[in-house]
N, C-alpha and C positions, 0 to 999 in steps of 0.2 A: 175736311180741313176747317179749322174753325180760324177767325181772323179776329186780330187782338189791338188792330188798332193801329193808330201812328206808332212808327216804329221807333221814334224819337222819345214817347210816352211809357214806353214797355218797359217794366223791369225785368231779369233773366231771373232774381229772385221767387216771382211771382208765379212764374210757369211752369205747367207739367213738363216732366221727364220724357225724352223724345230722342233718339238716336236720329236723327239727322236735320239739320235746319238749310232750309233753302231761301234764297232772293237772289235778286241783281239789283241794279241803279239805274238811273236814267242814265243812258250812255255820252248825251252832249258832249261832257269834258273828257270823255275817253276816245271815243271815234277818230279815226283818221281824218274823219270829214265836219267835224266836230270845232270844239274849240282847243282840242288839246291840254287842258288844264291836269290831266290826269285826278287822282286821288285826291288831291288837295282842293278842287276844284268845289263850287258850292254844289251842282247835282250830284255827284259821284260821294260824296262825301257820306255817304247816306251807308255805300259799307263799312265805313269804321262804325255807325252804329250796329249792323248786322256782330261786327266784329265785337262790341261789347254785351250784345248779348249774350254771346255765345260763353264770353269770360264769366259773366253772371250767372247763368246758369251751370256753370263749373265750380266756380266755388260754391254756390248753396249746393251743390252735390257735393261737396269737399266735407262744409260743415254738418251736412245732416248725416257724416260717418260713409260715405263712398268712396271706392279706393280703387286707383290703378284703372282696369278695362272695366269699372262699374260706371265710371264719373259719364254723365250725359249731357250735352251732346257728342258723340263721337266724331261724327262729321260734319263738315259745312263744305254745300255745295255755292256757288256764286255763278253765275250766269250775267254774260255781260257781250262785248264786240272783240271781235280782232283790232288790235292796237290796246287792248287795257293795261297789255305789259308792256 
């Protein structure tokens, strides 16, 4: 697995085609035992980056002529605590 850096600095543009993208967040703002801040929260917030890469790398797949069950990533998996919903 190769590592591309802050995740804040990635563009989805930039990266290989890949059927599946994995992370989580610092749980702080999610945990029960936490602060509760959920999503919006400054650590947790770090999946709506995960969440735009994954839209960036959907449209450079869109634009470079991929279609339907081609477009990549397929998946996103998220790994995080109980209480993040």
């Amino acid at each position: 697995m190769k590592h591309y850096g802050d995740i804040t600095k990635i563009s989805g543009y930039d990266l290989p085609i890949v059927d599946v993208i994995t992370g989580g967040s610092p749980c702080q703002d999610l945990s029960v035992a936490g602060k509760k801040a959920g999503l919006d929260g400054e650590r947790s917030g770090l999946f709506m980056e995960q969440i735009r890469i994954v839209k960036e790398m959907r449209e450079h797949d869109r634009q470079s002529g991929r279609a339907d069950e081609y477009i990549r990533p397929r998946y996103m998996v998220w790994e995080n605590v109980p209480g993040a919903f």
